[in-house]
PAPA-42687 format. One line per 8 residues: for each residue x, y, z of N, C-alpha, C. Coordinates in steps of 0.05 Angstrom, whole numbers. Last residue first. Example, Ala and Ser with C-alpha at 12.3 -4.5 7.8 and 13.67 -1.06 7.14 Angstrom:
residues 2
257:-45:142:273:-21:143:258:1:157 | 264:-114:156:246:-90:156:264:-66:156 .
This chain:
residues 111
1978:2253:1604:1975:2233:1571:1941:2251:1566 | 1986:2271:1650:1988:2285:1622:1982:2279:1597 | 1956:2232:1679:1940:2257:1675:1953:2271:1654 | 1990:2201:1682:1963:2187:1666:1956:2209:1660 | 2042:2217:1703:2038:2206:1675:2017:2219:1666 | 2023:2225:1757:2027:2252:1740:2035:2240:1721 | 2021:2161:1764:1985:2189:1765:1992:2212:1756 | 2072:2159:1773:2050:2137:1747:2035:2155:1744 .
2088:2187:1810:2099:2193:1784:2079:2181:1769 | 2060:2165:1858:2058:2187:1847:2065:2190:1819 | 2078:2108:1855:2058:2104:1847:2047:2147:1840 | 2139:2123:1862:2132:2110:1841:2106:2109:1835 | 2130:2140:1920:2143:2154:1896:2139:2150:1866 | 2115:2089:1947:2089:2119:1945:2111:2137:1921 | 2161:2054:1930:2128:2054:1928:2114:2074:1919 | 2184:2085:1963:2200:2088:1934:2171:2075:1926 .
2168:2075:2015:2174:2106:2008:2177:2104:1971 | 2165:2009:2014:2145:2034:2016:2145:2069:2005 | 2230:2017:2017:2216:1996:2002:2185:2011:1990 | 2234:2029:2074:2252:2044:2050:2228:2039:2022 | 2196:2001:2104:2194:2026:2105:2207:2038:2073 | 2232:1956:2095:2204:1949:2081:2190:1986:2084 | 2274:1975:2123:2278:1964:2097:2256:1958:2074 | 2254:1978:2174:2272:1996:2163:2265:1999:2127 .
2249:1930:2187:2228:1944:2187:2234:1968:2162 | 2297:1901:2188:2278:1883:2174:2257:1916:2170 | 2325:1935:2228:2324:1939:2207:2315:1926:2185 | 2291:1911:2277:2282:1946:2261:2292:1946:2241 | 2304:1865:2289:2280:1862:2269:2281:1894:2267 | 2386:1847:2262:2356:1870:2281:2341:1870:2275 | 2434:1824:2256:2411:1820:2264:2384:1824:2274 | 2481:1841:2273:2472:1841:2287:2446:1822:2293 .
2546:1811:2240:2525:1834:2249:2497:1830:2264 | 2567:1766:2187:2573:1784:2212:2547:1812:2217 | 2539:1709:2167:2555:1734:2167:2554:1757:2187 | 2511:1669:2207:2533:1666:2185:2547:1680:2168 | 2494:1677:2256:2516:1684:2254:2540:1669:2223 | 2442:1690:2258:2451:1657:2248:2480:1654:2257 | 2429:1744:2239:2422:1733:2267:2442:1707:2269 | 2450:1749:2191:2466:1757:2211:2455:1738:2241 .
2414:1721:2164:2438:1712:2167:2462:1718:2183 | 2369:1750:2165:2372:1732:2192:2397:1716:2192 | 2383:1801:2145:2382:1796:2179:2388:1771:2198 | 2375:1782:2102:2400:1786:2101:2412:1790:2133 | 2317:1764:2093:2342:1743:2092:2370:1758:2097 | 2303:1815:2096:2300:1804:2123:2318:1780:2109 | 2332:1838:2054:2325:1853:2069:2324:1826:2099 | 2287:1802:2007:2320:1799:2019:2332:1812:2039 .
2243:1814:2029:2251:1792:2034:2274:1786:2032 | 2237:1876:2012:2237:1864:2039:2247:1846:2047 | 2255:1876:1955:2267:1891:1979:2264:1876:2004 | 2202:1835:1941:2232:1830:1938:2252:1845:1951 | 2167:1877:1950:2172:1855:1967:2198:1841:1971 | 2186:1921:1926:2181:1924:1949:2173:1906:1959 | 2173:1900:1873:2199:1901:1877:2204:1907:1908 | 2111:1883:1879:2131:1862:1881:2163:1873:1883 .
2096:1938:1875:2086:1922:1906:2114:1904:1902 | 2110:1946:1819:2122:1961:1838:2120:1950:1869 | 2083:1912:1790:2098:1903:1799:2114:1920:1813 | 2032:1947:1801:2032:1920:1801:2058:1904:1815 | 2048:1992:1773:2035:1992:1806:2049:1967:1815 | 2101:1983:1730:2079:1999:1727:2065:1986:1761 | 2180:1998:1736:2153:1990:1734:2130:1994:1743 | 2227:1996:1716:2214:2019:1721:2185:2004:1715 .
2273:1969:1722:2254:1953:1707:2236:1973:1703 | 2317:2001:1735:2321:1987:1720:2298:1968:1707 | 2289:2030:1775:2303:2047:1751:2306:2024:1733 | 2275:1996:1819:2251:2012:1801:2262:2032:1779 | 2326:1980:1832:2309:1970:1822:2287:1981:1803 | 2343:2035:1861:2362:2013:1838:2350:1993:1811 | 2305:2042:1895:2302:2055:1872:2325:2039:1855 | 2317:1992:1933:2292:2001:1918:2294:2015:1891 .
2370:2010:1947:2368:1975:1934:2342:1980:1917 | 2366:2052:1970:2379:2055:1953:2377:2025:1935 | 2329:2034:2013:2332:2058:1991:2335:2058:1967 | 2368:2001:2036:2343:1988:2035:2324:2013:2011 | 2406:2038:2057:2410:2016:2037:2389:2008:2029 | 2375:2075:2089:2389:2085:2060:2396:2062:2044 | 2360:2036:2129:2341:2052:2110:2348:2062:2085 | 2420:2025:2150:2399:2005:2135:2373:2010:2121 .
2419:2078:2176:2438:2069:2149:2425:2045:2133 | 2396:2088:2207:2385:2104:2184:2409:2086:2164 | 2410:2052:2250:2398:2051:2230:2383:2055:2207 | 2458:2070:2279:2465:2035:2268:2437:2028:2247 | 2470:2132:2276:2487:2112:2267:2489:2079:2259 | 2417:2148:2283:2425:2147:2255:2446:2135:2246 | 2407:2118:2331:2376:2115:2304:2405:2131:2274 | 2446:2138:2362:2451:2111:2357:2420:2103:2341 .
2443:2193:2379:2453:2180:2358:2453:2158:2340 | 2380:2203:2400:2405:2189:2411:2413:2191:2379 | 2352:2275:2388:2348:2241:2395:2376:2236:2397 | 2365:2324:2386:2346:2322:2407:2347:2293:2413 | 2416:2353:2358:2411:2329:2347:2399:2316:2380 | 2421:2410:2370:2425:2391:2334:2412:2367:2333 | 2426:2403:2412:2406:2430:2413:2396:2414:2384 | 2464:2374:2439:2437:2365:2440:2411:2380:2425 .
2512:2394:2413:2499:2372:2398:2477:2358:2411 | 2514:2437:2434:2508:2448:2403:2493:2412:2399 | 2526:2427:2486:2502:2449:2490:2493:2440:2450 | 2578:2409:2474:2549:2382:2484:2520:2402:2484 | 2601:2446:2476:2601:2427:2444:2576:2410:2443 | 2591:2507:2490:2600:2489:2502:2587:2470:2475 | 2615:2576:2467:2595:2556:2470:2608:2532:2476 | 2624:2631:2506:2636:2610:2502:2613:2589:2497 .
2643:2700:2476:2617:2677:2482:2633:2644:2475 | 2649:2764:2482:2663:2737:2477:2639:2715:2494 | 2648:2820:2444:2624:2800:2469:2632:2765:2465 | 2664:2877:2442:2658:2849:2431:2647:2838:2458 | 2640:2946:2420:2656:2922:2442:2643:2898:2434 | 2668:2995:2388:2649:2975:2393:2659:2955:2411 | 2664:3065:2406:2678:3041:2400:2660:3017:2403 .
Protein backbone atom coordinates (compact mmCIF):
# COMPACT_ATOMS: atom_id res chain seq x y z
CA UNK A 1 0.00 0.00 0.00
CA UNK A 2 1.15 3.42 -0.49
CA UNK A 3 1.28 5.89 2.19
CA UNK A 4 0.80 9.53 1.97
CA UNK A 5 2.80 11.97 3.56
CA UNK A 6 0.85 14.94 4.72
CA UNK A 7 2.96 18.11 4.61
CA UNK A 8 2.12 21.30 6.05
CA UNK A 9 3.50 24.21 4.22
CA UNK A 10 3.49 27.44 6.11
CA UNK A 11 2.52 30.70 3.56
CA UNK A 12 5.43 33.03 4.99
CA UNK A 13 7.93 29.87 4.44
CA UNK A 14 6.52 30.16 0.29
CA UNK A 15 6.68 33.99 0.26
CA UNK A 16 10.21 34.44 1.51
CA UNK A 17 11.52 31.41 -0.43
CA UNK A 18 9.47 33.49 -3.84
CA UNK A 19 10.15 36.62 -3.17
CA UNK A 20 14.01 37.01 -1.07
CA UNK A 21 13.53 41.08 -1.28
CA UNK A 22 10.83 43.38 0.40
CA UNK A 23 7.83 43.83 -1.50
CA UNK A 24 7.71 47.30 -1.33
CA UNK A 25 10.62 47.53 -4.85
CA UNK A 26 7.70 45.90 -6.71
CA UNK A 27 4.79 47.35 -5.19
CA UNK A 28 5.66 51.26 -5.14
CA UNK A 29 8.43 50.86 -7.88
CA UNK A 30 8.62 48.41 -10.47
CA UNK A 31 5.49 50.07 -11.34
CA UNK A 32 7.01 53.45 -12.25
CA UNK A 33 9.62 51.37 -14.38
CA UNK A 34 6.75 49.73 -16.29
CA UNK A 35 5.22 53.12 -16.89
CA UNK A 36 8.36 54.81 -17.72
CA UNK A 37 8.52 51.51 -20.26
CA UNK A 38 5.76 51.59 -21.48
CA UNK A 39 5.80 55.67 -22.23
CA UNK A 40 9.33 54.68 -24.06
CA UNK A 41 8.41 52.12 -26.34
CA UNK A 42 4.96 54.08 -27.07
CA UNK A 43 7.21 56.46 -28.34
CA UNK A 44 9.84 54.67 -30.27
CA UNK A 45 6.76 52.87 -32.14
CA UNK A 46 5.32 55.91 -33.15
CA UNK A 47 8.31 57.89 -34.54
CA UNK A 48 10.57 54.70 -34.63
CA UNK A 49 13.63 56.35 -34.64
CA UNK A 50 17.11 56.22 -35.95
CA UNK A 51 20.26 56.46 -32.72
CA UNK A 52 20.14 60.08 -32.68
CA UNK A 53 16.86 60.68 -31.89
CA UNK A 54 16.38 57.57 -29.93
CA UNK A 55 18.89 59.45 -26.93
CA UNK A 56 16.23 62.37 -27.35
CA UNK A 57 13.01 60.16 -26.84
CA UNK A 58 14.88 58.86 -23.68
CA UNK A 59 15.32 62.28 -22.66
CA UNK A 60 12.02 63.38 -23.16
CA UNK A 61 11.00 60.10 -20.98
CA UNK A 62 13.14 61.37 -18.40
CA UNK A 63 12.20 64.90 -18.17
CA UNK A 64 8.72 64.36 -18.02
CA UNK A 65 9.30 61.50 -15.76
CA UNK A 66 11.03 63.83 -13.31
CA UNK A 67 8.47 66.84 -14.00
CA UNK A 68 5.88 64.43 -13.03
CA UNK A 69 7.81 63.74 -9.51
CA UNK A 70 8.27 66.94 -8.79
CA UNK A 71 4.69 67.74 -9.06
CA UNK A 72 4.08 65.28 -6.74
CA UNK A 73 6.83 66.47 -4.53
CA UNK A 74 4.94 70.21 -4.78
CA UNK A 75 1.98 68.59 -3.75
CA UNK A 76 0.24 69.63 -6.80
CA UNK A 77 -0.86 66.23 -7.66
CA UNK A 78 -1.04 63.54 -5.43
CA UNK A 79 1.91 61.11 -4.49
CA UNK A 80 4.98 60.82 -3.34
CA UNK A 81 7.55 62.21 -5.17
CA UNK A 82 10.61 59.87 -5.23
CA UNK A 83 14.10 60.58 -6.73
CA UNK A 84 14.13 56.44 -7.43
CA UNK A 85 11.37 56.79 -9.48
CA UNK A 86 12.99 59.85 -11.43
CA UNK A 87 15.75 56.95 -11.70
CA UNK A 88 13.49 54.29 -12.49
CA UNK A 89 12.24 56.07 -15.44
CA UNK A 90 15.54 57.15 -17.14
CA UNK A 91 16.58 53.25 -16.39
CA UNK A 92 13.09 52.30 -18.36
CA UNK A 93 14.09 54.98 -20.94
CA UNK A 94 17.82 53.35 -21.34
CA UNK A 95 16.50 49.63 -21.65
CA UNK A 96 14.25 50.66 -24.80
CA UNK A 97 17.56 52.69 -25.87
CA UNK A 98 19.80 49.54 -25.80
CA UNK A 99 16.66 47.72 -27.62
CA UNK A 100 16.35 50.13 -30.23
CA UNK A 101 20.01 50.72 -30.86
CA UNK A 102 20.25 46.54 -31.17
CA UNK A 103 17.45 46.28 -33.72
CA UNK A 104 19.21 49.41 -35.90
CA UNK A 105 22.70 46.97 -36.08
CA UNK A 106 20.55 43.75 -37.02
CA UNK A 107 19.04 46.21 -39.84
CA UNK A 108 22.46 47.48 -41.10
CA UNK A 109 23.88 44.06 -41.27
CA UNK A 110 21.00 42.66 -43.30
CA UNK A 111 20.77 45.41 -45.75
Amino acid sequence: MAKFVSVHINIDFLRDLFLPFENNFIKYYFVDYLWGLSLSCGLHIIFFPNMKHSIVLTIIVFIFGAVYEALQKSDVISGTGDIADIILYLLAGLCVNLINFILIKKEEKTK
